[in-house]
N, C-alpha and C positions, 0 to 999 in steps of 0.2 A: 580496530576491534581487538580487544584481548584474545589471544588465543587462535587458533588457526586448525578449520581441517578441511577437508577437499571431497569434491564433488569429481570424479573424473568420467571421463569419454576417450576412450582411445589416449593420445596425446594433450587430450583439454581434460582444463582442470576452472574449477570457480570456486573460490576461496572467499569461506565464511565460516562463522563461530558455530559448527555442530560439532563441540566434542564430545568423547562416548567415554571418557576415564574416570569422571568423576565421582566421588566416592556419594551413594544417593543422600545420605541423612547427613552428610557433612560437606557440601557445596561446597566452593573455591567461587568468586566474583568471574574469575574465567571458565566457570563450568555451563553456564544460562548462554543461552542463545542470546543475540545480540538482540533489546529493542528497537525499531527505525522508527523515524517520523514520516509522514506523509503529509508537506508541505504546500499544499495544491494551488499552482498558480501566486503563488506569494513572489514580489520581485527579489532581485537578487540582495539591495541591503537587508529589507526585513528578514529572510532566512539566516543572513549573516549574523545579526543583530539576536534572533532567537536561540542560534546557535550557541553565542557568548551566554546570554541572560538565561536559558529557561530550558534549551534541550542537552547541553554538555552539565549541567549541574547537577539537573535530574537523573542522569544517567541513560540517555539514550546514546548509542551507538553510531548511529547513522540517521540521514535524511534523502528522502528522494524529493527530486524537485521540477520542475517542467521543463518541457523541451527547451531548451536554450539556441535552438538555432531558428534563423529568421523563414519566417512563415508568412503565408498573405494575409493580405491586410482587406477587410470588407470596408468599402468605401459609400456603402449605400444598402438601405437598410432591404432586409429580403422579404419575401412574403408568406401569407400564410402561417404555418408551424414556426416557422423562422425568422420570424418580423424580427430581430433584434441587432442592432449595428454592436460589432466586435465580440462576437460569441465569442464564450469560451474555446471553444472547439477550434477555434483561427492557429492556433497553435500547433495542431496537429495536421499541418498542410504543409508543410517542408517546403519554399523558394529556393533558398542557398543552405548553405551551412559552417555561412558566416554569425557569428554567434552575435545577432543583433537581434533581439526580439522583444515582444512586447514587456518580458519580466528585467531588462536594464543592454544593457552592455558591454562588450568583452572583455575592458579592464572592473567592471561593477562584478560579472562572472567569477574574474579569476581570483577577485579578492574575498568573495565569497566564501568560496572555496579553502582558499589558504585560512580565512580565520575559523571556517568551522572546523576546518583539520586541527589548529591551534586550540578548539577548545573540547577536543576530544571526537570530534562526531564528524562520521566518514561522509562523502556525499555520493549519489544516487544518482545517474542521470535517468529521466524518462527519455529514450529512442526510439525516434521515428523513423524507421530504415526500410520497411513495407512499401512505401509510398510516396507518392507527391501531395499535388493540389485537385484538388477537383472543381473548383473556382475561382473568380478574381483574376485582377492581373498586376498588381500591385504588389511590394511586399513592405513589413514595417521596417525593412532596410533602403527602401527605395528601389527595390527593383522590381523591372518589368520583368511579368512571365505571362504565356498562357500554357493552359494544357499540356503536358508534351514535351514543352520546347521552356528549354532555363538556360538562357543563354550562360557558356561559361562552362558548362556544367553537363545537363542532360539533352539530348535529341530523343526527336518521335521514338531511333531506333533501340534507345535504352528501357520501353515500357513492352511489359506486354499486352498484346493485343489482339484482339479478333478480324482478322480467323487464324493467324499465324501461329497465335498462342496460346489463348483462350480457347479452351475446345467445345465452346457453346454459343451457338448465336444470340443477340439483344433479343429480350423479347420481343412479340408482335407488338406494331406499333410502339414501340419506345424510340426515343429520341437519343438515348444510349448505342450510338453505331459501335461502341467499340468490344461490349461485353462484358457486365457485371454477374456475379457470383447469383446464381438463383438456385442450385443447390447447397447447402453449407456442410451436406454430408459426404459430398465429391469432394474427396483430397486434390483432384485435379482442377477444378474451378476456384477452388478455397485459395492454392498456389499460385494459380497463372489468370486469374481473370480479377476484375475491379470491387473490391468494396466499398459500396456505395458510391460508384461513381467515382471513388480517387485513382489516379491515372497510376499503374502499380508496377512495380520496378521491377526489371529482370535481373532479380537476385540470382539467376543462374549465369549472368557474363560474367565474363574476369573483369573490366572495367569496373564493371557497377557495384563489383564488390571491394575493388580497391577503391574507390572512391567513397564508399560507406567506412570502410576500417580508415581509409584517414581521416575523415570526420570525429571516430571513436576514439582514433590514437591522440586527436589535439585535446580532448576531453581529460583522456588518461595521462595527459603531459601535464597537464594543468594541475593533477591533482586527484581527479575521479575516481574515482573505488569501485565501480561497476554501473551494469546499465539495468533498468527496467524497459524490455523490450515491446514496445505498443505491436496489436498485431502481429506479435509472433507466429500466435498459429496461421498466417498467411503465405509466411515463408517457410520454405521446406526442410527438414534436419539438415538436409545435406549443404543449401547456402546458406544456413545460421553458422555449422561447423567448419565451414570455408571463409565467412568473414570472421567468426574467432581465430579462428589460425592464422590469421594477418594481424593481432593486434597485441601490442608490447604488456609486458608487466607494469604494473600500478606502482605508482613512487612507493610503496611498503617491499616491492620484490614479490608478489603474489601475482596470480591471474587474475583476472579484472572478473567480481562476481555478476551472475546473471540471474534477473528474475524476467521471464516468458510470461504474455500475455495469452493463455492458451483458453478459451472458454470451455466451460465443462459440455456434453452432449452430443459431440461429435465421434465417429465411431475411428477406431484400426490409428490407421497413418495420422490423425490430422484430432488425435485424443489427449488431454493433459498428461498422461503415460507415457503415451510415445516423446514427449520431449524432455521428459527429465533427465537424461543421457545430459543434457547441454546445460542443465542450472535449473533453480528450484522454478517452480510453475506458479502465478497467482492462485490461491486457493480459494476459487469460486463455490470448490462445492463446503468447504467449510463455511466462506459468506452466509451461504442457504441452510446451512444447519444449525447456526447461532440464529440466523431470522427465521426460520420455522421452531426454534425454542422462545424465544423473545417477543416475539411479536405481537403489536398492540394494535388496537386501533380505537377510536376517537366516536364514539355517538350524537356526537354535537351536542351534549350536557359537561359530562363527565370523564375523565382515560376508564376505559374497561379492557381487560385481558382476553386475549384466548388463547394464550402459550401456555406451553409447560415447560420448565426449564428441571423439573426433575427428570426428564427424557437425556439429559445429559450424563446420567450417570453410566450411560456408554456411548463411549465418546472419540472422536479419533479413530485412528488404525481399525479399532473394534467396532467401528458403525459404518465401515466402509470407507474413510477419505484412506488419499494417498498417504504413503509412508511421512511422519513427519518431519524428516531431514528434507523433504522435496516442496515444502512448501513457504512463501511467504503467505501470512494469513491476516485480515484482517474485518473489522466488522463492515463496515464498505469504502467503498470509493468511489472515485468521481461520475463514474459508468452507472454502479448500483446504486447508489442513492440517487439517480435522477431516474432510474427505471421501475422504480418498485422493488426492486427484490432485495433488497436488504432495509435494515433499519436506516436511519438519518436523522441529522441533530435535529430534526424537529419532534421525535421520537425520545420520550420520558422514560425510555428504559436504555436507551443508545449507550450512555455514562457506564452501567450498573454490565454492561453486555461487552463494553470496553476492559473494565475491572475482571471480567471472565477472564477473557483471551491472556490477559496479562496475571494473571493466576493459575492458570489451566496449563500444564505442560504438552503442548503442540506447537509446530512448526517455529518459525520466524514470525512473530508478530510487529503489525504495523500497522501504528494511532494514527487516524487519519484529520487534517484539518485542513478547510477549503474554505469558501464565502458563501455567503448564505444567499437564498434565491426565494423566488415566491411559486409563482404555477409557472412560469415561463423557465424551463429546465434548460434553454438556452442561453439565460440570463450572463451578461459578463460580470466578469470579473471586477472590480470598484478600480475605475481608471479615468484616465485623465480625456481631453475631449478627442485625442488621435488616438486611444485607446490603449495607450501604455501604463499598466497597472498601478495604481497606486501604493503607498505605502500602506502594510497593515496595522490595523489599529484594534486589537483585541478589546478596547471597551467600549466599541462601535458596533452594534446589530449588523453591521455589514460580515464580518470575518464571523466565522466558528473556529473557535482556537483550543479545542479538544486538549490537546500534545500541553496547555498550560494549565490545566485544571486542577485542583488541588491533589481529589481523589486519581485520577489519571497518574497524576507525577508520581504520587505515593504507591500507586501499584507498580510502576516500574521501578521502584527501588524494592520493592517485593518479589517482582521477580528476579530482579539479579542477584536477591540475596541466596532466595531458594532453587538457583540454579535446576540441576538436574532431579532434585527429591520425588519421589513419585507420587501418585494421588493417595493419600489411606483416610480412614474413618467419614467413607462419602453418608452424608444425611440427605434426605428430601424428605419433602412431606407429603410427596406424590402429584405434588404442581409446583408451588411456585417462589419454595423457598429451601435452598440447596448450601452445604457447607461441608468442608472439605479441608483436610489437613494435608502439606506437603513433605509429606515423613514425619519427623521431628523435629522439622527446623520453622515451617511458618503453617499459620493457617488463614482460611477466606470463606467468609458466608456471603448469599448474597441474596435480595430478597424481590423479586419480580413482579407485587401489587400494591395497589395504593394504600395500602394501611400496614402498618409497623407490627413486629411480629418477634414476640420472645419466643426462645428453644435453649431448651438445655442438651448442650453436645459433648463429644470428648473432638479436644482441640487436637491430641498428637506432640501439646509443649510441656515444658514443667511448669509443677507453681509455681505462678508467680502474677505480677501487674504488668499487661502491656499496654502500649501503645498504640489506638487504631489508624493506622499511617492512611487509611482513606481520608480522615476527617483532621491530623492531627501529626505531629513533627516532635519524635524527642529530642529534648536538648538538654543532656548531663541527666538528672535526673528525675526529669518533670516532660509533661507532655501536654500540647498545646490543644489537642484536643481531647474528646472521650476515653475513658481506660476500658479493659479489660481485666475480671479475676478470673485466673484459673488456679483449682483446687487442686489438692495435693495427688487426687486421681486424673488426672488432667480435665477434668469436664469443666465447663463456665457455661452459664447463663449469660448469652446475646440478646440483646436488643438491635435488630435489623429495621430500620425505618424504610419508609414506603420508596419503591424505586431506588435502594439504597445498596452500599455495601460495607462491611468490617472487615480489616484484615489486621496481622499482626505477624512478624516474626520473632527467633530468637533474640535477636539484634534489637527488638523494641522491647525488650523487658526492661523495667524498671527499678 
């Protein structure tokens, strides 16, 4: 990532693209926060392969990508809510941390790795370090484990457990002897007891946390630029800042960046607040403020609305989210699109809400693309018959592949151009159709109902003809899509189509 500034704690530092020098109405390409992709479950060539072809071209920065160490393997289909052989979720059950897993293998990994560094874009690891298994005894390395016991590796006495350490008994009649989290606003059950059932690891030993940081350090040897921490809010400041302080700098000479999985709603100790001290936080509560503006739903004729996205015209900082250096942000993820509370590709405004985030100056944004599923929110991933993922194939109904969409690519060249500019000349119409200059360097409207919608606005650019890089790619001095006129007072008459967006920088004049 171009450019470098730091997050510090004491002696810890996470190093990423928030710089604060650049001048607003005249951007630097190293003044914009870095784009990331959110690669979901994609195996290790196809990210490599996307890396080359469609995310280092576009201009994204970085890619985060799934757990890469070996995890159990479901060998028989389960029941009920969970009928489905090789969930997704299989991945998030830590065996070893031998880097054999359902998305390839350790030299498939490491070359991964090297060529998307080779094409500009850092990589991401999602870490499992809260946890073990909570099922199976299989793993898609071949090894036996149950509960508790990972030969090689962990004993009963490496987990905590009830009553030693969990300081709340299983409920009545439950089959859970060892003690899962039944308050989630006890910082002490949230730390030392099981969610849901996964057998949870005493991040408080010296063992268990050197054993974690070399797991993180073989990552960072390889290559790896930082981690997204699964579960972070489950381990406590004090052994996240204990396993960071065991782990070497990233082949750039920086601290290896961190984004925390902290859920919003939880009070004091065990809050998105409390951990920003250690790396930026998932920004859930921004998730829910782009889905309570956005939000559609479906009458079984017709899409009909009941968002406002003119409610956006206070935003950020000033609507209550955390500071925006503290956040990576994005419209959902793999969690909130299978829960309800955010939008999802099945959703007609998901594109146009994507085009925000990547026009809107807030946090760290990150485009998300995963595979597509039906009602069973369990669904795997498209794999092979032992469950090992298959190749992605973006012109296949199976994969969502967001991060290549025309409009999507072209807002990320939008934001990197308009860097740091601030919002000016914001429009609404009082629901559902919004537009907004960033300084005098680019502008973005964007239009949130089924029917197309002119406005005459002031853009914030000179006169002149651009280029609307949602729909369209300048080349010399023609553009492959739709123009833009702005008059000599800067205003143009937009045409915003239904579910749609326009955008244009200095850079796209004509």
């Amino acid at each position: 990532m171009a450019g470098v500034a730091a997050l510090a704690s004491g002696a810890l530092t996470t190093s990423l693209v928030l710089p604060a020098t650049a001048t607003p109405d005249r951007p630097s390409r190293s003044s914009a926060t870095p784009v990331l992709a959110n690669l979901f479950e994609w195996n290790w060539p196809s990210v490599a392969k996307e890396c080359t072809t469609q995310l280092g071209p576009a201009g994204y920065a970085g890619v985060q990508v799934a757990p890469p160490q070996d995890s159990t393997k479901r060998t028989e289909l389960g029941n009920g809510s969970d009928a489905v052989l090789h969930p997704w979720w299989e991945v998030y059950q830590p065996v070893s941390y031998a880097l054999t897993s359902r998305m390839g293998t350790e030299a498939q990994f490491t070359a991964m790795v090297k060529t998307c560094r080779a094409a500009g874009v850092k990589v991401y690891v999602d870490a499992v370090i809260n946890h073990m298994t909570g099922q199976g005894t299989t793993s898609y390395g071949g090894r036996s484990h149950t509960k508790y016991s990972y030969p090689g590796l962990y004993a009963p006495s490496d987990f905590h457990r009830h009553p030693t350490s969990c300081p709340v008994p299983p409920a009545s009649g439950s089959s859970d002897r060892m003690g899962s989290i039944r308050d989630f606003n006890d910082y002490r059950q949230v730390w030392n007891c099981e969610l849901v059932g996964l057998s949870d690891l005493n991040t408080g030993s010296p063992a268990v946390r050197a054993k974690l940081a070399g797991y993180l350090n073989k990552l960072l040897s390889y290559g790896v630029s930082g981690f997204r921490v699964d579960a972070a809010k489950h381990v406590s400041q004090t052994d996240l800042a204990a396993i960071q302080s065991r782990l070497r700098r990233t082949v750039d000479g920086t601290r290896p960046y961190f984004a925390l999985e902290v859920g919003a709603g939880s009070p004091g100790r065990i809050s998105p607040a409390a951990y920003t001290g250690l790396g930026q936080v998932l920004g859930f509560d921004y998730t829910t403020a782009l889905f309570n503006a956005f939000k559609s739903y479906d009458d079984g004729q017709k899409p009909r609305n009941d968002g406002n996205i003119g409610s956006l015209a206070v935003f950020g900082e000033a609507s209550g989210l955390l500071p925006s250096a503290n956040e990576l942000v994005f419209v959902q993820n793999h969690d909130t699109e299978r829960n309800g509370s955010s939008l999802n590709y099945k959703d007609p405004n998901n594109l146009i809400a994507t085009h925000f985030m990547l026009a809107y100056p807030y946090g760290t944004p990150q485009v998300y693309s995963g595979f597509t599923w039906d009602t069973d929110t369990n669904q795997s991933p498209p794999s092979d018959a032992n469950g090992f993922v298959t190749d992605t194939d973006c012109a296949s109904s199976a994969w969502n592949c967001t991060v290549q969409d025309r409009g999507v690519k072209g807002m990320v060249g939008f934001h990197n151009r308009v860097g740091q500019a601030p919002v000016r000349n914001w429009y609404d119409d009082g629901a559902n159709l919004i537009a907004f200059s960033r300084g005098n360097v680019g502008f973005f409207a964007t239009n949130n109902e089924t029917a197309a919608t002119t406005v005459t606005v002031r853009t914030g650019l000179p006169r002149g003809t651009y280029c609307d890089v949602v729909h369209g790619v300048k080349r010399g001095g023609t553009c492959s899509g739709p123009i833009v006129r702005v008059n000599a007072n800067g205003t143009a008459s937009i045409r915003v189509g239904p579910y749609d967006s326009v955008a244009f920088t200095r850079s796209d004049r004509l």
